[in-house]
C-alpha positions as CSV (number, residue, x, y, z in Angstrom):
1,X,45.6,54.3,14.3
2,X,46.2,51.1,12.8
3,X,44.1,50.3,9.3
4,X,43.7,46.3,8.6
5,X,43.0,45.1,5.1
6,X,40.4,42.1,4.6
7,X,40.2,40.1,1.1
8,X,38.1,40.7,-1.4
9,X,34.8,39.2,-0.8
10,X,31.4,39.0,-2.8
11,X,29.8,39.4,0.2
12,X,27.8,42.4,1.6
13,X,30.2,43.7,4.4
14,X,28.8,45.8,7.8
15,X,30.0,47.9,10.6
16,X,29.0,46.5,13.7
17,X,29.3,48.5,16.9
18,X,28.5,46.8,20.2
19,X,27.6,48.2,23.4
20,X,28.9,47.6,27.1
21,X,27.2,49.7,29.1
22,X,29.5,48.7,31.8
23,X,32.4,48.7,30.1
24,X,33.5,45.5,31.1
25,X,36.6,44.0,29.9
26,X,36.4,40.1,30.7
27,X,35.1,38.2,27.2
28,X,32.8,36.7,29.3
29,X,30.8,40.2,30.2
30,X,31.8,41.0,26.5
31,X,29.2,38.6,24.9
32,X,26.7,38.8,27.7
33,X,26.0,42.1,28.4
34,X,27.0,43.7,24.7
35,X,24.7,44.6,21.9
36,X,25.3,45.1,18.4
37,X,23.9,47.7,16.1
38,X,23.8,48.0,12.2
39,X,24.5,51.3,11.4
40,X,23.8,53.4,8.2
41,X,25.4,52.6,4.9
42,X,28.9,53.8,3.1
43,X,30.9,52.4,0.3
44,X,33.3,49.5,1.4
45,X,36.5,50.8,0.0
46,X,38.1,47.1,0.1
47,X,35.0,45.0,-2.1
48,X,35.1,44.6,-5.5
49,X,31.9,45.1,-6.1
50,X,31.3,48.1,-4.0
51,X,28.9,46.7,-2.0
52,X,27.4,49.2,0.9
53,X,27.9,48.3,4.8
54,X,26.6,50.8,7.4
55,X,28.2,53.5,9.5
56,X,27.3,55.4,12.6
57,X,28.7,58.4,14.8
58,X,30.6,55.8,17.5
59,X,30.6,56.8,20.9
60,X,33.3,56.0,23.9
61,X,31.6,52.8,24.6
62,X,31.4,50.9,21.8
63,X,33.7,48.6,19.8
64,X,33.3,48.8,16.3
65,X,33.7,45.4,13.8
66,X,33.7,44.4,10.6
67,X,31.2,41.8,9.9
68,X,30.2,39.7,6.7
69,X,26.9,39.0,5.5
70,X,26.6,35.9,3.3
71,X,24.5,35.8,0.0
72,X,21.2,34.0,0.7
73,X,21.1,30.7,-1.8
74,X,18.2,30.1,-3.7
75,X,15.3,28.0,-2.4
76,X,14.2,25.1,-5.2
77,X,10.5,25.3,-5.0
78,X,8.1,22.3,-6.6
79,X,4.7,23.5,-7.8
80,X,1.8,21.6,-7.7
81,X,1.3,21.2,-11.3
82,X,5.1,19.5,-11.9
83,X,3.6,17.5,-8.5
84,X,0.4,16.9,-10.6
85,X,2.5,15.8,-13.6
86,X,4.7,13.1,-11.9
87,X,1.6,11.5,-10.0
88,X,-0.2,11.3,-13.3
89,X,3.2,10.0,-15.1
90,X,3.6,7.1,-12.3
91,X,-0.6,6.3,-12.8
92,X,-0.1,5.7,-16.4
93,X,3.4,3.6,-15.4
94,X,1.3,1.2,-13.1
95,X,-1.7,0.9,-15.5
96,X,0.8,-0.2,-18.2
97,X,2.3,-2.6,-16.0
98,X,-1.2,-4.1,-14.7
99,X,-2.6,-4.5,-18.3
100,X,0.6,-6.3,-19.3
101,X,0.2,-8.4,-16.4
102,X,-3.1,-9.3,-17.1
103,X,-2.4,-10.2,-20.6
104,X,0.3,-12.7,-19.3
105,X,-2.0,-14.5,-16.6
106,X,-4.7,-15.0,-19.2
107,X,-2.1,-16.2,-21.8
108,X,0.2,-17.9,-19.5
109,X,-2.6,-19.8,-17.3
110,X,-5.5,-20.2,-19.5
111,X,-4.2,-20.2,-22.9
112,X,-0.6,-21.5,-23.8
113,X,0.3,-25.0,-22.7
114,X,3.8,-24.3,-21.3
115,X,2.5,-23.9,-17.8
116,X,2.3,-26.7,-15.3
117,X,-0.5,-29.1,-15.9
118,X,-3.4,-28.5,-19.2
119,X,-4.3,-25.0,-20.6
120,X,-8.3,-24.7,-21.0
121,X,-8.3,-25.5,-24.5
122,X,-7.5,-28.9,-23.6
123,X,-8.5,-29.6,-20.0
124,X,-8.6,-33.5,-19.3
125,X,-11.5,-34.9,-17.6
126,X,-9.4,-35.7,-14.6
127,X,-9.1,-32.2,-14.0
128,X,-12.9,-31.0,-14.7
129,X,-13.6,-33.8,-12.1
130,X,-11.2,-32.8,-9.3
131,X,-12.6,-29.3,-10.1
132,X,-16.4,-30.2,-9.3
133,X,-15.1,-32.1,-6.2
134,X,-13.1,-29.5,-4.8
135,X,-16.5,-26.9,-5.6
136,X,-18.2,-29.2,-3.0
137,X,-16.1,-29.2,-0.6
138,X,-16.5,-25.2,-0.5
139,X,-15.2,-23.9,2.9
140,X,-15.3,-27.3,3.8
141,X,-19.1,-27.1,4.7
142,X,-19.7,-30.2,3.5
143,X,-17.0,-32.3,5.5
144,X,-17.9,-30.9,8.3
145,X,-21.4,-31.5,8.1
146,X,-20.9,-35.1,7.5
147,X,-18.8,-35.2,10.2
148,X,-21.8,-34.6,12.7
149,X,-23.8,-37.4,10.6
150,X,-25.8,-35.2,8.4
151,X,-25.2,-37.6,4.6
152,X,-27.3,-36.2,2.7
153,X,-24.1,-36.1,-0.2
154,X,-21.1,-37.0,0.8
155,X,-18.3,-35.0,1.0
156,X,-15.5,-36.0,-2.0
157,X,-12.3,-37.6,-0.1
158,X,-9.1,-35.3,-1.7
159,X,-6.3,-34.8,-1.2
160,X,-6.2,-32.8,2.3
161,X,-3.1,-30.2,0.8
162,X,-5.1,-29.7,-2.2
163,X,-8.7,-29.1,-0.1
164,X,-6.6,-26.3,2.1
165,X,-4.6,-24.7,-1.0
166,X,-8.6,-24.0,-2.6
167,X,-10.3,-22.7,0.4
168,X,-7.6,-20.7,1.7
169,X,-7.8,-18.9,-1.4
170,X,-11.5,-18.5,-1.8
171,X,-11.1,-17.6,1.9
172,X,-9.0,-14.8,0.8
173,X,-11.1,-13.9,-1.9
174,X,-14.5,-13.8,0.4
175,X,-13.1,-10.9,2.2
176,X,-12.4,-9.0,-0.6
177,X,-15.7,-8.0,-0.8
178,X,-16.5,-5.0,1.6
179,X,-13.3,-3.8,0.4
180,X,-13.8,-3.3,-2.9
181,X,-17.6,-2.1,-2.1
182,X,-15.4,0.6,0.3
183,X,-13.0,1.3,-2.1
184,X,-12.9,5.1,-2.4
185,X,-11.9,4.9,-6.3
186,X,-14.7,2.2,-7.4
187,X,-16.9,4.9,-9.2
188,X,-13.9,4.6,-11.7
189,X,-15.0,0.7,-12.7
190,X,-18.5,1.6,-14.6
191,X,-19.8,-1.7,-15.0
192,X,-21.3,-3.7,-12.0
193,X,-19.6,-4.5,-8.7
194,X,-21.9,-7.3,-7.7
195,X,-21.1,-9.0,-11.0
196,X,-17.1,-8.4,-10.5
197,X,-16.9,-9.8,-7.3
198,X,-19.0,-12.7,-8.1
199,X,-16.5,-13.5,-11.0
200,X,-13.4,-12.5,-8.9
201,X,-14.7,-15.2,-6.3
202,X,-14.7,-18.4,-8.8
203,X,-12.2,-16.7,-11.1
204,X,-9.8,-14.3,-8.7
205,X,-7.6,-12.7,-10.6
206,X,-8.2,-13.1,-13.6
207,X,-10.6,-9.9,-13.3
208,X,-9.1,-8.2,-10.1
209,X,-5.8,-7.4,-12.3
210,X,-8.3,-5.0,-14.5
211,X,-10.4,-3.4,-11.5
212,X,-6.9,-2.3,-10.2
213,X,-5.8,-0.6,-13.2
214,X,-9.2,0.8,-14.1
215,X,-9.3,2.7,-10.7
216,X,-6.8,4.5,-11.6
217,X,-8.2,6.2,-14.1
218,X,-8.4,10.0,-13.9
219,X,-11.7,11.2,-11.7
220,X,-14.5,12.1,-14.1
221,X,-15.8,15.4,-12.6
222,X,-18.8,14.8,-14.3
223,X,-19.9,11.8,-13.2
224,X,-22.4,11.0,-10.2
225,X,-21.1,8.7,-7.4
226,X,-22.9,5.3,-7.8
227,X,-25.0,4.5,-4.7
228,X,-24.0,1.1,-3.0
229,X,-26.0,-2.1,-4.1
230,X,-28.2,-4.0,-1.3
231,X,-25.5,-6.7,-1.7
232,X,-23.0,-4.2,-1.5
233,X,-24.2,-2.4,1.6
234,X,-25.2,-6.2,2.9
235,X,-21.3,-7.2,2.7
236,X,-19.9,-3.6,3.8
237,X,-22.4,-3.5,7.3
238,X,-21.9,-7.3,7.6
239,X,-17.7,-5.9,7.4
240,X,-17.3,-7.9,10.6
241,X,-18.5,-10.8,10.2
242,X,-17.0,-11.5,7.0
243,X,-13.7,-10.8,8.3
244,X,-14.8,-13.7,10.9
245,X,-15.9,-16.1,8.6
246,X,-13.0,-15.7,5.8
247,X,-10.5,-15.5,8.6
248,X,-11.8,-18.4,10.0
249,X,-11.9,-20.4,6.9
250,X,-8.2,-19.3,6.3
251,X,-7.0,-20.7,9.3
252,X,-8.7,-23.6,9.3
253,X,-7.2,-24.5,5.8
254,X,-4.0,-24.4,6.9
255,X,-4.4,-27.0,9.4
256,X,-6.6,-29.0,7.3
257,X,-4.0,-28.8,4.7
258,X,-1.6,-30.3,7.8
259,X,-3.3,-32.2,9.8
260,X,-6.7,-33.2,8.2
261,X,-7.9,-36.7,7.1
262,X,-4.7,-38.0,9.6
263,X,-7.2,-41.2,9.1
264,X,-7.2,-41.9,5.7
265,X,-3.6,-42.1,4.8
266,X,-2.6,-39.0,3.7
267,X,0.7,-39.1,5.2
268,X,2.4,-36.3,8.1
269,X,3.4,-33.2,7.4
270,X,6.8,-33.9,5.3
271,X,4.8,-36.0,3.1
272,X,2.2,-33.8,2.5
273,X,4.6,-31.5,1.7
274,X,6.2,-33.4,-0.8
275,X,2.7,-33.9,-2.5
276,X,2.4,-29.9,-2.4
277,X,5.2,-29.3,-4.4
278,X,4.3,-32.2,-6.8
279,X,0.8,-31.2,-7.3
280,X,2.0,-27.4,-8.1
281,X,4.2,-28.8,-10.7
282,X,1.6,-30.5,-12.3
283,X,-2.3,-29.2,-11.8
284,X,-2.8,-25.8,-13.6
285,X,-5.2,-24.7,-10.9
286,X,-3.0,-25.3,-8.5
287,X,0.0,-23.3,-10.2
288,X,-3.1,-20.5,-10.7
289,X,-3.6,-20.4,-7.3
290,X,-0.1,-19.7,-6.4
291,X,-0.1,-16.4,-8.7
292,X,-3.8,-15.6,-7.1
293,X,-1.9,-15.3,-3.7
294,X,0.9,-13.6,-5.2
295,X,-0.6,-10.7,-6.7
296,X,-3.4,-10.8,-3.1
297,X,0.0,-9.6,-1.5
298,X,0.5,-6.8,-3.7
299,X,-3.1,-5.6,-3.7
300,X,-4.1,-5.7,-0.2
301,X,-1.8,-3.0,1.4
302,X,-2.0,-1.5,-1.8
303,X,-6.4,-1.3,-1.9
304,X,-6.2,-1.0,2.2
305,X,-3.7,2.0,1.8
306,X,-5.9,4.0,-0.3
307,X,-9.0,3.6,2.3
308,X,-7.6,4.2,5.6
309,X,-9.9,6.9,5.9
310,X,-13.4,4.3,6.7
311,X,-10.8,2.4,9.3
312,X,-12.2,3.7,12.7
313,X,-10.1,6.7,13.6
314,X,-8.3,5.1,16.9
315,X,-8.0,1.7,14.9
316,X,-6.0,3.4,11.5
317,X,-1.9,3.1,13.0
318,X,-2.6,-0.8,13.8
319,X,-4.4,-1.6,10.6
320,X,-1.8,0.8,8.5
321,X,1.0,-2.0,9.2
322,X,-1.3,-4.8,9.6
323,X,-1.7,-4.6,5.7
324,X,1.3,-5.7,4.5
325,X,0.1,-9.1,6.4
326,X,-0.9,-11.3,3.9
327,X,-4.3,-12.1,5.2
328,X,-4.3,-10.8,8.5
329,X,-4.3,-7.2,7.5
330,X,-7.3,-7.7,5.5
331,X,-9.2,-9.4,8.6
332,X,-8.1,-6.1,10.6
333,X,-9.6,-3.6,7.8
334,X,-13.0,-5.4,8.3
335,X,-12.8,-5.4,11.9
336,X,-12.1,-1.9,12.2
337,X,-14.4,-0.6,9.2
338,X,-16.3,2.1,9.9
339,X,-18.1,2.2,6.5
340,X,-19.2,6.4,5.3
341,X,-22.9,6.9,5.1
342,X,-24.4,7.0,1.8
């Protein structure tokens, strides 16, 4: 009988018999038609730490093995409360950052007079005027009506670029609404909805940056969920056609901005580009604006995101990537809205 010698291992070590009934001898039949037993437990005389393998009374048909079992690693398990910890340690990150940006827009835009064009402190008249004009030519209702001979005011004549930039973002700002009415964290904000939006709609911004660092707050167990206002549920069941009208008013800014007034000598398109980039350099609203739609493309997918769940069920894969559109995604979260009872 010939004895082999294995290494010294740290792992458990076995006798394995397998079984050919047949006793077939090709290595094909060998792996086929075998099976392998554990059998009881001895000492292994060749492991240093004496671990056991098993042993059985071997009969004329079975081949006997040595075989090695490896020690099982560790699985690295996270609880929930380190889960719980990390959420709450990235909530407090993001409010941080979302305070600190809103102390820098009211500073930087409103306050300090190192931003393009006057801070509010000292706002020329020229300004305040353009201001008032661009008020009345709100989603260009007013151009449009004189258009079809209706003078009962007439419409201001601005610049066309200037006209779009405004009403594309109030456009934007519109559809905001049965959002934030829909918004599964707006218990969170304890003061009144109606009254944000209103002032997010002439100021943007300038309160939005607070609502989205106020809604993440921790949930107050305690606290009652505030029924929807009549505007509130006016704006969330009227979803759809919102998302028309603000979409609509979008669009048609853009090609205002391009190709409206052609008759008043505005220019083409390269000039009235080159009066874009002027105008930004020197009108603080216009520079405000550009931040406004900034920060819109961070807070859509971000407020859409966290309300997937009142998308209509078969609607929720085309509106979850539709988000990150700036605009369009919003339009497709009103269109496919299917608003909870309340």
């Amino acid at each position: 009988m010939t004895m082999i010698t294995t290494a010294t291992t740290s792992s458990p070590t076995f006798i394995c018999s397998f079984h050919s009934p047949n006793h077939l001898s090709t290595k094909s039949s060998l792996y086929q038609h075998s099976q392998w037993h554990i059998l009881k437990p001895i000492h292994n005389p060749f492991s240093s730490t004496n671990s056991l393998f098993y042993a059985k009374p071997l009969v004329s048909n079975s081949r006997t093995h040595l075989c090695f079992a490896g020690r099982r690693r560790p699985t690295v398990s996270v609880t929930p409360s380190s889960l719980k910890e990390n959420d709450g340690n990235l909530r407090r990150v993001l409010q941080i950052g979302l305070w600190v940006a809103e102390v820098v827009y009211v500073l930087w835009l409103f306050l300090l007079p190192y931003a393009p064009g006057d801070p509010l402190w000292a706002m020329s008249s020229d300004t305040v005027n353009s201001l008032v004009d661009l008020s009345l030519n709100f989603f260009f209702i007013l151009p449009f009506v004189n258009v079809v001979g209706v003078r009962l005011i007439d419409a201001p004549v601005l610049h066309p670029m200037s006209e779009g930039l405004f009403n594309f973002v109030i456009g934007w700002t519109f559809m905001f609404a049965p959002l934030l009415f829909t918004d599964c964290k707006r218990d969170r904000y304890k003061g009144s909805l109606d009254v944000f939006w209103c002032l997010q709609m002439f100021l943007t911004n300038t309160f939005l940056i607070p609502y989205m660092a106020i809604r993440l707050n921790d949930a107050d167990d305690a606290s009652v969920p505030i029924k929807r206002s009549n505007f509130g549920s006016v704006m969330t069941n009227g979803a759809l056609l919102v998302g028309l009208i603000g979409g609509g008013v979008c669009l048609v800014s853009v090609l205002w901005a391009l190709f409206g007034r052609m008759d008043s000598n505005f220019g083409g398109v390269v000039d009235r580009w080159e009066y874009l980039v002027g105008y930004l350099g020197s009108e603080r609203l216009a520079y405000a604006f550009i931040w406004d739609i900034c920060l819109y493309m961070i807070f859509q997918p971000w407020l859409i995101g966290d309300n997937l769940q009142n998308v209509q069920p078969n609607k929720v894969t085309v509106v979850k990537y539709l988000r990150y559109v700036p605009v369009v995604g919003l339009i497709a979260y009103l269109l496919c809205l299917e608003p909870k009872e309340e």
